[in-house]
C-alpha positions as CSV (number, residue, x, y, z in Angstrom):
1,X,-16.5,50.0,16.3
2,X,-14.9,53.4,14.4
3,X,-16.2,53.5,11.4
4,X,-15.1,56.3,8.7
5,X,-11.7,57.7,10.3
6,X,-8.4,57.7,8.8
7,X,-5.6,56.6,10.6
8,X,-1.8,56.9,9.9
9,X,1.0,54.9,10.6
10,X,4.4,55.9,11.3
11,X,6.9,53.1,11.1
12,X,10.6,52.5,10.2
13,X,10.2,49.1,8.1
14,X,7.3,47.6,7.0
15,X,6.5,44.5,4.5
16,X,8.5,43.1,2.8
17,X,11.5,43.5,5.2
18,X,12.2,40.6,7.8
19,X,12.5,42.4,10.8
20,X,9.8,41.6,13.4
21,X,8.3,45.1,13.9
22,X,7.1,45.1,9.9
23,X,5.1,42.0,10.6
24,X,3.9,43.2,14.0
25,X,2.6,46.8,12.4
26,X,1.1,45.0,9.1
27,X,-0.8,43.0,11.7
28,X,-1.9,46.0,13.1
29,X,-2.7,47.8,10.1
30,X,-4.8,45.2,8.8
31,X,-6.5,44.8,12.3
32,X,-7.2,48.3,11.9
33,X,-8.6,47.8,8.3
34,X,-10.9,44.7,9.6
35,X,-12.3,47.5,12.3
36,X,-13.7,49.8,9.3
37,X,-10.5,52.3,9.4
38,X,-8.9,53.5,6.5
39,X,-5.5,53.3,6.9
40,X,-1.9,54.3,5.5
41,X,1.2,52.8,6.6
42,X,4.6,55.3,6.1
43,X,7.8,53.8,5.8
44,X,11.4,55.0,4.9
45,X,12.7,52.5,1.9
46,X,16.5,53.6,0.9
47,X,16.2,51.6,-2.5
48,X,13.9,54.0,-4.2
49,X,14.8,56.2,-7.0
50,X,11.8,58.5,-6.7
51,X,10.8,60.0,-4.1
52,X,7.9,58.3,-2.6
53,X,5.9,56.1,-4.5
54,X,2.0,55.4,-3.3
55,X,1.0,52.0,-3.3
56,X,-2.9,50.3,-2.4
57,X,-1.9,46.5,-1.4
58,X,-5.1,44.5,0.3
59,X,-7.2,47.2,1.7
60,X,-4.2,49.5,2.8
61,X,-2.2,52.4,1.7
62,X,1.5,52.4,2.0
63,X,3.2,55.4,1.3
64,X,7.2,54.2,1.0
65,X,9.6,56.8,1.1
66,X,12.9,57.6,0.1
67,X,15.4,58.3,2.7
68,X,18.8,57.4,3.5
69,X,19.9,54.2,4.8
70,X,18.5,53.3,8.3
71,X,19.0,49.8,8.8
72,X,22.7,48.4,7.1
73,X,25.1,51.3,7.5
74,X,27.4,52.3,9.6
75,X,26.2,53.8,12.9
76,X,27.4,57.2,12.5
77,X,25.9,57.5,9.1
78,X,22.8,55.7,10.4
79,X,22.0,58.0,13.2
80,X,22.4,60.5,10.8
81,X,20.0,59.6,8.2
82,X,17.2,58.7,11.2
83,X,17.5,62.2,12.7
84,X,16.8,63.7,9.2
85,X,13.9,61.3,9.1
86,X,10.5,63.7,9.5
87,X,12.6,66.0,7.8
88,X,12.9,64.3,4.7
89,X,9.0,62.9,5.1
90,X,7.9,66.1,5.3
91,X,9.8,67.7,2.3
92,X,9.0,64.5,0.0
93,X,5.3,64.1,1.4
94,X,4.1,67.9,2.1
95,X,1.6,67.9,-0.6
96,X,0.0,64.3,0.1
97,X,-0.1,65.4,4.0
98,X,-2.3,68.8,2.8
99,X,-4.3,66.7,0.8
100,X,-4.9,63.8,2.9
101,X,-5.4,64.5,6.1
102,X,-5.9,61.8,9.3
103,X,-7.9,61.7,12.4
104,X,-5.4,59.9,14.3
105,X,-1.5,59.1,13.6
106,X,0.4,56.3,15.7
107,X,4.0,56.2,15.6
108,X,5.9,53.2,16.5
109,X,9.4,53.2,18.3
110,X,12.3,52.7,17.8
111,X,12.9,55.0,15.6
112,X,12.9,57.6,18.3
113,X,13.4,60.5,15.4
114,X,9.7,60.5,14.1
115,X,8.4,63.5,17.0
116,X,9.2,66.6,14.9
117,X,7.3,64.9,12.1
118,X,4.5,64.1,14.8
119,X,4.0,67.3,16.2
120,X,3.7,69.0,12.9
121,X,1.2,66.4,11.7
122,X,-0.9,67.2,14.7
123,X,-0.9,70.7,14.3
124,X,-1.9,70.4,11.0
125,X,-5.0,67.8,11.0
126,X,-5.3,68.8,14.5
127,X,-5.9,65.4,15.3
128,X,-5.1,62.7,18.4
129,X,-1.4,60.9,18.7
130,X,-0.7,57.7,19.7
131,X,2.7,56.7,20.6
132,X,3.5,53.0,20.6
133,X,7.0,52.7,23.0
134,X,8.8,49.2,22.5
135,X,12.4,50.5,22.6
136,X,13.6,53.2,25.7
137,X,16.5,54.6,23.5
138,X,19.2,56.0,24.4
139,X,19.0,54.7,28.1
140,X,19.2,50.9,27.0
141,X,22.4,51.6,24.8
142,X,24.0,53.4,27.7
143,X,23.1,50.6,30.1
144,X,24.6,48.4,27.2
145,X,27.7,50.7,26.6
146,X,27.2,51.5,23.3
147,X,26.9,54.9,23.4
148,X,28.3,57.1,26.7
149,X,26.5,60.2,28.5
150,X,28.5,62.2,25.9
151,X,27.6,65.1,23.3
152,X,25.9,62.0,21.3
153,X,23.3,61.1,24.3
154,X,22.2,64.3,24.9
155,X,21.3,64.8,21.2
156,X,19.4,61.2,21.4
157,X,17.7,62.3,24.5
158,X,16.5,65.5,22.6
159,X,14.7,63.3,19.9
160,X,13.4,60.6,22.8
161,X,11.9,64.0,24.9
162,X,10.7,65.8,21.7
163,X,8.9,62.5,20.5
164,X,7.3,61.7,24.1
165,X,6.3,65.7,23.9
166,X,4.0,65.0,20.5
167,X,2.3,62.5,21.9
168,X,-1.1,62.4,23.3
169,X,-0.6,58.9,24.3
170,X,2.0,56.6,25.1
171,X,1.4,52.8,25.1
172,X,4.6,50.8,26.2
173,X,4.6,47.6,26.8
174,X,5.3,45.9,29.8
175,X,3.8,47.4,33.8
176,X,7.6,48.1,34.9
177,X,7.8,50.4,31.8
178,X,5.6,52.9,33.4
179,X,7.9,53.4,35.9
180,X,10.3,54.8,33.6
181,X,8.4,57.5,33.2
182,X,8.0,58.2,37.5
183,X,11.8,58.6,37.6
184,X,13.7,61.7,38.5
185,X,15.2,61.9,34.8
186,X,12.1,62.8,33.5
187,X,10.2,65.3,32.7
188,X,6.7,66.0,34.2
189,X,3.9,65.6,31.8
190,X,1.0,65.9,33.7
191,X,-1.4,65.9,30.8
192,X,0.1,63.0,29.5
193,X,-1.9,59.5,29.1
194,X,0.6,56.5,29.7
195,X,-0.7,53.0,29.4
196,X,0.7,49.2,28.8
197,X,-0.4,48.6,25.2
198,X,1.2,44.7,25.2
199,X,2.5,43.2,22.1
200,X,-0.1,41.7,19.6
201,X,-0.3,38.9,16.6
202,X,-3.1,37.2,15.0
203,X,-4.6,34.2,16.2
204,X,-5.1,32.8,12.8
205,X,-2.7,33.0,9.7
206,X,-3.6,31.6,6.3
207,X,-1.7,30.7,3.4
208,X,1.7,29.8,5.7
209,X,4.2,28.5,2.9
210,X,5.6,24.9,4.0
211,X,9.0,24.3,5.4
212,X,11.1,21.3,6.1
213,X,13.9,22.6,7.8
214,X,14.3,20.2,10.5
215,X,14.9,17.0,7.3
216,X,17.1,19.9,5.8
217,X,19.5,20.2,8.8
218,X,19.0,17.0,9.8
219,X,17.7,17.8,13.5
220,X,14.9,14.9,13.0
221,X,15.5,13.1,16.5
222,X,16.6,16.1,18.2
223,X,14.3,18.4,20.6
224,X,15.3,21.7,19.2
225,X,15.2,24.4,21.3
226,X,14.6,27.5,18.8
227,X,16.2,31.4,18.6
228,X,14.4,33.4,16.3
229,X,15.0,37.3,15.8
230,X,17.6,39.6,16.4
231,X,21.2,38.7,17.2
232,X,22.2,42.3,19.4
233,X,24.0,43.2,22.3
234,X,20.8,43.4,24.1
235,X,20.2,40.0,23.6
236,X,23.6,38.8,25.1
237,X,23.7,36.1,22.4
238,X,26.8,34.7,24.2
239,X,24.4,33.6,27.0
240,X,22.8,31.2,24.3
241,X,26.1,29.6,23.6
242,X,26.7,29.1,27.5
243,X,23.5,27.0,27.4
244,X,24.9,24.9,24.4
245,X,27.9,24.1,26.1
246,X,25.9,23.3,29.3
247,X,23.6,20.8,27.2
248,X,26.7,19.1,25.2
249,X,25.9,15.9,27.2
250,X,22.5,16.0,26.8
251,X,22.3,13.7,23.3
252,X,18.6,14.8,22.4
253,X,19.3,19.1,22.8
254,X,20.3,20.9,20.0
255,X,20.2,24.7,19.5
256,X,19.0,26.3,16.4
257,X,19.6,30.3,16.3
258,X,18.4,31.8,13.2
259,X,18.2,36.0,13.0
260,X,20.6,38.8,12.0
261,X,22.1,41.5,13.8
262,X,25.4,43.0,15.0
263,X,26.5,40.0,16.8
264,X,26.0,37.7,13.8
265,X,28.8,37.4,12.8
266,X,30.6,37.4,16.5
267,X,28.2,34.3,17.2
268,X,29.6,32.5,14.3
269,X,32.9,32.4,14.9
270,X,32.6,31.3,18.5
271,X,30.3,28.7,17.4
272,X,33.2,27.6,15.9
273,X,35.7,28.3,18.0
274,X,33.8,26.6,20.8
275,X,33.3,23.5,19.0
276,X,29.7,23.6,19.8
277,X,28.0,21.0,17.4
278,X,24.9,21.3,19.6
279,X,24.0,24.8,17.7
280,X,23.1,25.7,14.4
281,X,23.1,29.8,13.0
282,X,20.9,30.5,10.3
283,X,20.4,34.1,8.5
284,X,17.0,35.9,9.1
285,X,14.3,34.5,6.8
286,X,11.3,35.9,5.3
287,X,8.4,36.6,8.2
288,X,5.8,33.8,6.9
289,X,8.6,31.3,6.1
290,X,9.5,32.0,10.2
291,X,6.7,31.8,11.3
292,X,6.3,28.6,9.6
293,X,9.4,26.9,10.5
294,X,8.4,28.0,14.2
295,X,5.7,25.1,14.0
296,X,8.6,22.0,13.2
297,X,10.5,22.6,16.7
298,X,10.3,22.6,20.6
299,X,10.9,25.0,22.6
300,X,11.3,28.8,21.9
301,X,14.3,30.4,23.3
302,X,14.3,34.3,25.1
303,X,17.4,36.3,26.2
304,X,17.7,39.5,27.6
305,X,21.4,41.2,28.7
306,X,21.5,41.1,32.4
307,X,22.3,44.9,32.4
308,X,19.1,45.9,30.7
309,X,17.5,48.0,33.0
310,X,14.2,48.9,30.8
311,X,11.6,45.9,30.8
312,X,10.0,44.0,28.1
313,X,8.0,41.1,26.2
314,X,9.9,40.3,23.0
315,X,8.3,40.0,20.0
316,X,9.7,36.8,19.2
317,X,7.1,35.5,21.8
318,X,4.4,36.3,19.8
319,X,5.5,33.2,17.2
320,X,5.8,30.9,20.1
321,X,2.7,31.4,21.4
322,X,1.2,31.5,17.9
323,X,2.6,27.9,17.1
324,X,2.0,26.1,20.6
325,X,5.9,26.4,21.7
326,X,6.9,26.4,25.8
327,X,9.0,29.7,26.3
328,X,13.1,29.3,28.2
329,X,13.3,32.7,28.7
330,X,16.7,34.0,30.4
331,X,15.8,37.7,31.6
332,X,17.1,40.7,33.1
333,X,16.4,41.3,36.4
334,X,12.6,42.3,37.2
335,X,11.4,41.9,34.2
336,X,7.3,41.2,34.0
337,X,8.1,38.3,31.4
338,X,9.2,35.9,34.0
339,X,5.6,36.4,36.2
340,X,3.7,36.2,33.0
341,X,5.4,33.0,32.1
342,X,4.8,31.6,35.1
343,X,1.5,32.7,35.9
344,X,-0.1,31.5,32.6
345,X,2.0,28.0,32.9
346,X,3.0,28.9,29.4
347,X,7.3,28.6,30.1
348,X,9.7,28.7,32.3
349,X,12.2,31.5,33.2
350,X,14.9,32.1,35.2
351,X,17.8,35.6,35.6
352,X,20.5,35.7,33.0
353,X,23.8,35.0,34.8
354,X,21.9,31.5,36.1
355,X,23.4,29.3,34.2
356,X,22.9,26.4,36.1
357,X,19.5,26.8,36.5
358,X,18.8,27.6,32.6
359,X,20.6,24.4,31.9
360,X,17.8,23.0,34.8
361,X,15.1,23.8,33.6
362,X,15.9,23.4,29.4
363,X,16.6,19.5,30.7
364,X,13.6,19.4,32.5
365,X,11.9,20.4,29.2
366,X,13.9,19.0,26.9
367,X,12.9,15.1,28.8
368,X,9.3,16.2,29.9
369,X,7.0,15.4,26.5
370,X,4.2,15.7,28.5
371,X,5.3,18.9,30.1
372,X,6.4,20.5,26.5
373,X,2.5,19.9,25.5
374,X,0.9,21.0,28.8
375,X,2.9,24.2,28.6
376,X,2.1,24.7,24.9
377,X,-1.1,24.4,24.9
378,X,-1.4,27.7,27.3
379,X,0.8,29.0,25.1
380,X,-2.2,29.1,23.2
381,X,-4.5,30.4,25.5
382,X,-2.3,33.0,26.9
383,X,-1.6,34.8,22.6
384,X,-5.8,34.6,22.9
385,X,-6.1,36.7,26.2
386,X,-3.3,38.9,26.1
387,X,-1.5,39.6,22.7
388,X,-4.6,39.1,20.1
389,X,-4.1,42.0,17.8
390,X,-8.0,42.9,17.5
391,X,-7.6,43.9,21.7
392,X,-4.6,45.8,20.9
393,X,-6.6,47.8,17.6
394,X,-9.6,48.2,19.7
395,X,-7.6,49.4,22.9
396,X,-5.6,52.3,20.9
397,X,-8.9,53.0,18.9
398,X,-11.0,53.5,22.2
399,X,-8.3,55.3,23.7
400,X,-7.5,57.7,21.1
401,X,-11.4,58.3,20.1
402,X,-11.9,59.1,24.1
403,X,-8.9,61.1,24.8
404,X,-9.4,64.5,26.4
405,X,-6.4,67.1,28.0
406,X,-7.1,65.4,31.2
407,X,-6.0,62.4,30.3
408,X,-7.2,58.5,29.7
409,X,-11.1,57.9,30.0
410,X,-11.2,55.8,33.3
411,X,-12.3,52.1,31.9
């Protein structure tokens, strides 16, 4: 245990917004806090109209700051205010960052624009970095065809180098990951510590607020098979409406997405347009009232973009593991997810594009009461091995406390 250190946190959202990265770095933050760490979370919040404001809320310090908009607008004017993001922390927060220093600082990404603000918060504390990798921008939006090898990419690429540059460690978080960082597009960085750092919740929540959704939208004799989190073009939501249409025989299935993102609305026209009265869309809720409504169905729902060439475990794993739910995951090729599914008898998986074997094995699930609460109860077992968040606090705390030049401590 560390006892007496100061730890910062650099994130892009953090409580109250919905999006799964605030609850997965408040769990963190308050795992730290349970270890003896004082720690302050930094976040950009658009709405203020000072700017910062310092805030002590159950043991922790957030810091909010106000930046421009880097959630809701427009992409250009997004990527604009992210890149001016350490600049604007810096400017608004110099004098707290004199007079507060921090042993250790962890950024989490995306965004991929905190490194300038990294590396000058290392030189000045001198202190150990810690970079928590869960989004390998801009290769994924290439892949996706969001963005092309153009003037944009190369000034995306800077920010991804210049933040992998500040760190002492990078923790991302699946094994194929790591090989990212072997190929020929990257830089050499011999001294640099590269780990899997997996995804993390707690085991135990208290004070869940109660939900009745399933009564509400009348899904009461259904088996619900459940879509929680973002609705994005790397989560080829279209491949979720495939499976609806492949299940409009099957009279107990019935699909309920509920998230936000840039194919929201996209995903409700063809709802309708499709006729699919197998599937329900429901905005992004509030992150206890999710994970709460998590506990009234199924079977949780994965999908991955077949053309993702970057590898990871979604956080919206983390809820179905929390509330005893089998995993469908549909995946992009190679992906660890699938092994890990399989391996702890905790879902079932299958490569995006298989439609006929999604619609397989959701049947075989769907029909299988037996098998939904075999596979849910290693659900279970599986978030207590691998994603508690106390294994992932105690992993970046050992690894930044023993961090030398050479590299990771050999454990």
């Amino acid at each position: 245990m560390i006892l007496h250190k100061r730890i910062l946190l650099l994130v892009d959202c953090c409580y109250p917004s919905t999006k799964s990265a605030a609850k997965l770095m408040q769990d963190l933050a308050e795992g730290f806090r349970d270890r003896g760490v004082e720690t302050t979370l930094a976040a950009p919040e658009p709405a203020l109209d000072v700017p910062f404001v310092l805030s002590e809320e159950n043991g922790l310090r957030f810091v909010r700051v106000r930046t421009g908009e880097v959630k809701h607008a427009l992409r250009p004017l997004r990527a604009l205010n992210e890149m001016t993001l350490s600049l604007v922390f810096w400017h608004r927060l110099r004098n707290f960052f004199h007079k507060t220093p921090h042993d250790y600082v962890v950024a989490y990404s995306p965004t991929i624009f905190f490194g300038p603000l990294l590396k000058r918060l290392k030189e000045l504390w001198n202190c150990r970095t810690y970079l928590i990798l869960r989004d390998i921008f801009p290769k994924w939006a290439v892949d996706a065809g969001v963005i092309r090898r153009g003037p944009a990419y190369f000034v995306f690429r800077h920010y991804e180098l210049v933040q992998y540059a500040a760190a002492d460690i990078i923790g991302v978080q699946s094994p194929a990951n790591l090989k990212y960082f072997q190929g020929e597009d990257m830089p050499a960085y011999p001294q640099k510590a590269l780990e899997v750092l997996y995804n993390w919740t707690r085991e135990e929540e208290t004070n869940l607020p109660e939900t009745n959704f399933r009564a509400k939208l009348g899904l009461e004799n259904k088996i619900v098979l459940f879509y929680g989190g973002n609705l994005g073009v790397a989560q080829d939501v279209d491949n979720l409406l495939r499976l609806a249409e492949n299940l409009l025989l099957e009279p107990l299935a019935h699909i309920l997405i509920v998230g936000s993102g840039s194919e929201f609305h996209k995903l409700c026209s063809n709802i309708d347009e499709r006729g699919l009265k197998n599937v329900t869309l429901l905005g992004a809720v509030g992150q206890r009232e999710y994970l709460s409504m998590l506990g009234e169905f199924d079977i949780g729902l994965i999908s991955l973009a077949p053309w993702l060439t970057t590898h990871n475990v979604p956080g919206k794993l983390l809820g179905y593991l929390y509330q005893g739910l089998p995993t469908l995951a549909s995946l992009n090729p190679g992906n660890d997810l699938a092994q890990l599914l399989e391996d702890s008898g905790a879902g079932l998986a299958c490569i995006n594009g298989d439609d006929t074997v999604l619609a397989k094995q959701a049947r075989r699930m769907i029909n299988d009461e037996d098998l939904r609460a075999k596979m849910g109860n290693a659900a279970r077992r599986l978030l207590k091995k691998q994603f508690s968040v106390y294994g992932a606090v105690d992993q970046i705390l050992h690894r930044l406390e023993n961090y030398s030049e050479s590299g990771l401590e050999q454990t």
